[in-house]
ZAVEX-850618 format. One line per field, with one value per residue (C-alpha): residue in three letters; x, y, z. Coordinates in steps of 0.02 Angstrom, whole numbers. Each point is the difference from the previous one (the first is absolute). Layout:
BEGIN
type (ala,...)
xx (X,...)
yy (Y,...)
zz (Z,...)
REM end
This chain:
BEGIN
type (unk,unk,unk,unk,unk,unk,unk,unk,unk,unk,unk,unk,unk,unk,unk,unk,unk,unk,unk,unk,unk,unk,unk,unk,unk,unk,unk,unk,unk,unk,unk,unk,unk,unk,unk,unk,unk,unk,unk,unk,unk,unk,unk,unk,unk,unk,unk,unk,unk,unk,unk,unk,unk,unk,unk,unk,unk,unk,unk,unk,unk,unk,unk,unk,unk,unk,unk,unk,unk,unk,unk,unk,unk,unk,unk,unk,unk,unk,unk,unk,unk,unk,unk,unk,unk,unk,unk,unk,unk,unk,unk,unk,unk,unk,unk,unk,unk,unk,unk,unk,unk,unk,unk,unk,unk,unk,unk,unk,unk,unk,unk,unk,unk,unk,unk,unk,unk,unk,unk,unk,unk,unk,unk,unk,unk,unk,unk,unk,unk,unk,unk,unk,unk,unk,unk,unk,unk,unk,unk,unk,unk,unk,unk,unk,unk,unk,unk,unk,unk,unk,unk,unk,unk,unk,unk,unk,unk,unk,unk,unk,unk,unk,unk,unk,unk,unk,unk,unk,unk,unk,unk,unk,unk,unk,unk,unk,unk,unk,unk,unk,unk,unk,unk,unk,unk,unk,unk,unk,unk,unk,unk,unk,unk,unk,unk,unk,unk,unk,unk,unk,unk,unk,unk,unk,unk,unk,unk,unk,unk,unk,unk,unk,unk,unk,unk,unk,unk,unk,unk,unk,unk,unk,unk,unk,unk,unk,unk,unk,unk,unk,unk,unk,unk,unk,unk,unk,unk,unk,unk,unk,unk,unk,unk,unk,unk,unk,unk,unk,unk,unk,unk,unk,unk,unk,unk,unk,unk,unk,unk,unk,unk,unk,unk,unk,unk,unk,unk,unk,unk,unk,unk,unk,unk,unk,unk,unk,unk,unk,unk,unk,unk,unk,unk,unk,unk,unk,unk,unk,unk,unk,unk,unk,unk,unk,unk,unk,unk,unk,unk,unk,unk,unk,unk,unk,unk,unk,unk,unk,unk,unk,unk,unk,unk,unk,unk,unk,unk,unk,unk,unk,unk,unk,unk,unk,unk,unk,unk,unk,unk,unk,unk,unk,unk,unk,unk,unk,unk,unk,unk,unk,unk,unk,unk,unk,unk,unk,unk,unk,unk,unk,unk,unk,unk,unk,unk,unk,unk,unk,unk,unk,unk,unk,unk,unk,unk,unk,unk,unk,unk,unk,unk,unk,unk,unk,unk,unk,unk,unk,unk,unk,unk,unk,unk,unk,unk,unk,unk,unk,unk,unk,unk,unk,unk,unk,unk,unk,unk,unk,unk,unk,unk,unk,unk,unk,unk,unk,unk,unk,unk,unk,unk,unk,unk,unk,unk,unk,unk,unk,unk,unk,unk,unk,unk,unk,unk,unk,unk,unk,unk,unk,unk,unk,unk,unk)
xx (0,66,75,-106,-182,71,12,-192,-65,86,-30,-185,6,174,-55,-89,172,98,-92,13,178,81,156,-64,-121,160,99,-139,-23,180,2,-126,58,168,-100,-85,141,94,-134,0,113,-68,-125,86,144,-106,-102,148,68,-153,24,163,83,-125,-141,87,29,-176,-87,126,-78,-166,38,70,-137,-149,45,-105,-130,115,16,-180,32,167,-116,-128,128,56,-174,65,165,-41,-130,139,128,-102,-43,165,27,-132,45,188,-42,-142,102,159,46,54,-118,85,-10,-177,-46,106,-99,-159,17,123,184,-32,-105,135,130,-108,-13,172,110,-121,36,185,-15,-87,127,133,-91,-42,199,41,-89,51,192,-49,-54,155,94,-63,10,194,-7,-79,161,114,45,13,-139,138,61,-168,-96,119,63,-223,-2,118,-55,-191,90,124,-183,-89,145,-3,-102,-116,-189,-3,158,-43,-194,99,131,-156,-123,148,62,-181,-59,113,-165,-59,111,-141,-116,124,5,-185,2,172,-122,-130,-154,-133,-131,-150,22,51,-186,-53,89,-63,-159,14,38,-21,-43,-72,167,96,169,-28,-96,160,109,-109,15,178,13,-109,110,139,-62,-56,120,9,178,-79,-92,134,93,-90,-77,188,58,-149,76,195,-86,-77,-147,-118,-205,-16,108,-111,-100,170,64,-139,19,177,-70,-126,137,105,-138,-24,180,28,-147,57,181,-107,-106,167,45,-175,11,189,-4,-182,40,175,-40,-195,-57,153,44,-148,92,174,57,67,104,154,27,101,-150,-111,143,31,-194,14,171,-114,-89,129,146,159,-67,-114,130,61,-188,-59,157,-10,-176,18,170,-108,-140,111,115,-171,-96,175,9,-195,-37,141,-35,-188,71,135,-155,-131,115,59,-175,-56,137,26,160,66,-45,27,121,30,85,195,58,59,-208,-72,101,-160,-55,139,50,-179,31,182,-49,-148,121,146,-139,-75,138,84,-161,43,196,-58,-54,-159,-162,-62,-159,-49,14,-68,-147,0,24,-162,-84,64,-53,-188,-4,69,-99,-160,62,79,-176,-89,92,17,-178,-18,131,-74,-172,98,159,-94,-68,-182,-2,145,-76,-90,-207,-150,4,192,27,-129,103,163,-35,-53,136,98,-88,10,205,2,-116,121,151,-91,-43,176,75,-110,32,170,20,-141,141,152)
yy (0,190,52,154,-113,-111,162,68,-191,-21,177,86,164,31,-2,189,54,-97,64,183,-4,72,-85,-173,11,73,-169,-109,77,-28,-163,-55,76,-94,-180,45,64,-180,-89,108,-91,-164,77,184,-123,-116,126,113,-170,-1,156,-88,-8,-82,105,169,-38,-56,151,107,-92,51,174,11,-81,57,156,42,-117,-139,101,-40,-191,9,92,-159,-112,35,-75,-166,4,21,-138,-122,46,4,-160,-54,107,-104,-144,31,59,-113,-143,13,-100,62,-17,-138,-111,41,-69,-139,-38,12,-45,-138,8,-30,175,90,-62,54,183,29,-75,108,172,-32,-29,167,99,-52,84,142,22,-14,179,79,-51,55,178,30,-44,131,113,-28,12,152,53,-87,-163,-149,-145,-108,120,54,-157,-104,137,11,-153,-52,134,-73,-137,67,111,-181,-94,117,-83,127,20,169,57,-51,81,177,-4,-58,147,121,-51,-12,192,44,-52,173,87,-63,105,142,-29,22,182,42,-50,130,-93,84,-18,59,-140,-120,30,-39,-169,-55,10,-89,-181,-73,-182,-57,19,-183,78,104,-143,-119,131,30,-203,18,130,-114,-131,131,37,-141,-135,-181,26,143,-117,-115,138,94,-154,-59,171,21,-153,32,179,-97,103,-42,-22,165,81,-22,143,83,-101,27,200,-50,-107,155,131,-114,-17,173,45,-142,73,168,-50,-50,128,119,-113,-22,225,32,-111,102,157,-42,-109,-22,114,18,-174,-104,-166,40,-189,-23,-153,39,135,79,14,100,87,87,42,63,113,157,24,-23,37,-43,-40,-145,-137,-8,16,-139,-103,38,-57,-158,-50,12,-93,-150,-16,-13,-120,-92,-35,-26,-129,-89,-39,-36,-129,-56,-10,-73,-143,-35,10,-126,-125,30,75,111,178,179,136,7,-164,-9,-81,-172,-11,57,-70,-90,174,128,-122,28,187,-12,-87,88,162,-82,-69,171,71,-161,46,190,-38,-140,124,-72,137,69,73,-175,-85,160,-38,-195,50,121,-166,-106,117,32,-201,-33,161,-95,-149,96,100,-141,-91,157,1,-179,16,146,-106,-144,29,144,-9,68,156,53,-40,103,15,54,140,43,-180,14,164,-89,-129,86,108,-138,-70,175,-42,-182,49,135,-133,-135,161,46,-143,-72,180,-33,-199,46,136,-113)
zz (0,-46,173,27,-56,138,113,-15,26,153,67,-99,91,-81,-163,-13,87,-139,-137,56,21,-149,9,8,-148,-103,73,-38,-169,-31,37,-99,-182,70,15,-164,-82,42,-82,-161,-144,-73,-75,-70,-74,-107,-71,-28,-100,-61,-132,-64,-169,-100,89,-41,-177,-11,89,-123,-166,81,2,-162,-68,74,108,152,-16,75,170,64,-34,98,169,-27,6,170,102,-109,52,163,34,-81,123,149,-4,-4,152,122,-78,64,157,62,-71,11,-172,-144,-174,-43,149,22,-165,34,161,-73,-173,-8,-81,-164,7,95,-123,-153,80,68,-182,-100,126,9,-215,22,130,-119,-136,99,65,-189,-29,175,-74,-166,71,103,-115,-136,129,11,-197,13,86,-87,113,-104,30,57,155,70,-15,86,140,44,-2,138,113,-10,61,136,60,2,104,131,107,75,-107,87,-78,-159,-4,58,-149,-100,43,-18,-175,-20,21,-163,-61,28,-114,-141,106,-7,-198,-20,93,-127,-143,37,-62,-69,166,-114,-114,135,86,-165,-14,159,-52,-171,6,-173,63,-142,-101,6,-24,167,69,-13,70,139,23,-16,157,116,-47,41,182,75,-28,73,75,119,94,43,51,136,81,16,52,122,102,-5,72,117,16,132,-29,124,-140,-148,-41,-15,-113,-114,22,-52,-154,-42,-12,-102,-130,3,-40,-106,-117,5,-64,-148,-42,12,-142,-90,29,-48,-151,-63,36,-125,-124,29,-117,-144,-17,55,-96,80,42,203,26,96,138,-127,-105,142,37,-181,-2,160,-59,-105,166,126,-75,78,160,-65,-42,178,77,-107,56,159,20,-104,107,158,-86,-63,133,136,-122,-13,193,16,-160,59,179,-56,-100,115,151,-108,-43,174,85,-154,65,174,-6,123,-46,70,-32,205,-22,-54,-148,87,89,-157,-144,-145,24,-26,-133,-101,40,-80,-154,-29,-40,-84,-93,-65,-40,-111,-93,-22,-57,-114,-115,-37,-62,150,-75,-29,144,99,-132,77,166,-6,-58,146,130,-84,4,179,71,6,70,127,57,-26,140,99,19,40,147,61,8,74,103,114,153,-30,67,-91,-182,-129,51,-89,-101,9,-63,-158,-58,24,-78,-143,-11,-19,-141,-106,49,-63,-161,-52,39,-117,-149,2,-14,-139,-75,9,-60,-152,-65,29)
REM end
């Protein structure tokens, strides 16, 4: 119990004399954005992940393409994302098992095996384009492929050996916040706010080009590796069950940021290219970065870098460990970043390979653009699978005053339907064109 709530029960007549006392209500105040401020972090980290590489490069395309009218999308989106991930958070921390290890308990192996292989297939994927992004970045200023994908690549490693989860989530969320230099780009733009009002008000649905794209930037902020993630990083926390509606504050204000980071992109990318050059084809972060130069000038090379270092370098460490804790939970292998190397070894190993594996795939030479194409495809494909047994554990491995009820649990539920339906368009979108 909170020392001074164990104070008023014992002595009642205290309390008035407590509360009027200016000096303990600033104490207690204190203390309590302290406790909350400890819990904070699972949540901010993934959904800072969450606008990585792939995501920027998509929410760019979206400006370029189809100006302002892709901003109110991005602000619907964040309900979504948030319903995902806090279901993952009482999961964690009513449970105390990772995704993984729950399906494995109540779904068999064979199930557990079926989702873990196809997230780690996935991760790998998803480290290939984190690489991929740093490593234009380092283009951009003239560092060879072969120096900076290598030299990030052993310090995700050193960061992950370290033995401490708390250590890691602070260098995450710092590296992170360079995410907010996109936000910084949008201002530099100076968008046209008339026009943007106008956007937000015109959403041409019925179009399937914008349609596809809109697929493509579900499909770009809720992925399956988030899940795995903040369940896993809810328990090497070790958040308590008394600690909960903080960590879903914490989840909100990720998904908040997380979306904003976008729509700076969706905003710089219209206000520059928008209009002039609607067709203007966005790849590379070298690509958004040359639309971005008639607006920004000299400045915007190193604020698009910037941003996109902080985004690939957190998705890096997050994918990574999803896969690395999804894997381990699926066969019982000892797993948590509080562990050291010689307690923990199946599972720094997965973590290890998981890099060295991304970025063989960068240096191989191999085209990029297609396999972030295939990649897209694997995560609309394993995104319903994962909701699907998100919900079922949620029905299943919670006590029953901790799961969804009545109403709350109809509009869930059908929010993630709209999620898995604009999975299953995009990727038949996708595998019709192929």
């Amino acid at each position: 119990m909170d020392p001074l709530e164990d104070e008023q029960a014992k002595s009642p007549g205290a309390v008035s004399g407590i509360l009027n006392n200016p000096a303990n209500m600033w104490c207690s105040t204190v203390k309590h954005a302290v406790v909350g401020l400890a819990v904070v972090g699972p949540g901010l980290m993934v959904m800072l992940a969450d606008t990585d590489a792939g995501s920027i490069i998509t929410a760019a395309q979206s400006g370029a393409r189809w100006g302002y009218t892709m901003i109110l999308p991005q602000l619907l989106l964040i309900p979504f994302l948030f319903i995902v991930q806090e279901m993952t958070v009482r999961l964690g921390v009513i449970t105390r098992k990772g995704h993984g290890e729950l399906i494995r308990l109540h779904f068999g192996k064979a199930w557990a095996f079926l989702s873990v292989i196809t997230l780690f297939i996935s991760a790998v994927g998803a480290l290939v384009t984190e690489f991929a992004g740093i490593a234009g970045v380092g283009e951009m200023f003239h560092i060879p492929l072969w120096v900076s994908v290598p030299l990030v690549t052993g310090l995700l490693i050193t960061i992950g050996l370290t033995g401490s989860y708390q250590r890691v989530e602070r260098i995450g969320i710092a590296v992170g916040l360079l995410e907010l230099f996109f936000i910084a780009a949008a201002l530099l733009a100076r968008p046209d706010w008339h026009i943007m009002l106008q956007g937000l008000a015109n959403i041409p649905i019925n179009r399937g080009d914008y349609l596809f794209l809109l697929a493509a930037n579900v499909g770009a902020v809720i992925m399956p590796w988030m899940v795995f993630y903040q369940q896993g990083a809810v328990i090497d926390k070790r958040l308590r069950k008394d600690q909960l509606k903080t960590a879903r504050y914490d989840t909100w204000i990720g998904a908040i940021l997380t979306q904003l980071i976008m729509i700076g992109v969706v905003i710089a990318l219209a206000a520059a290219v928008g209009r002039s050059h609607p067709g203007v084809t966005l790849n590379t972060i070298q690509d958004i970065a040359g639309a971005l130069k008639p607006v920004l000038g000299a400045a915007g090379a190193p604020l698009v870098g910037l941003g996109m270092v902080g985004a690939g370098f957190l998705a890096a460490i997050v994918v990574s460990l999803a896969g690395a804790w999804g894997i381990s939970e699926a066969f019982n292998v000892k797993h948590s970043l509080n562990l050291p190397f010689r307690q923990a070894r199946g599972f720094y190993i997965i973590y290890t390979v998981a890099h060295v594996g991304g970025a063989l795939l960068v240096l191989s030479g191999i085209s990029l653009i297609n396999l972030t194409l295939d990649i897209e495809v694997m995560n609309a494909i394993l995104l319903p699978v994962v909701l699907g047994f998100l919900l079922a554990l949620e029905r299943v491995a919670l006590p029953v005053e901790y799961r969804m009820k009545g109403l709350r649990k109809l509009i869930i539920w059908g929010m993630s339907l709209i999620i898995i339906g604009f999975g299953l368009y995009m990727a038949g979108s996708v595998l019709v064109h192929i």
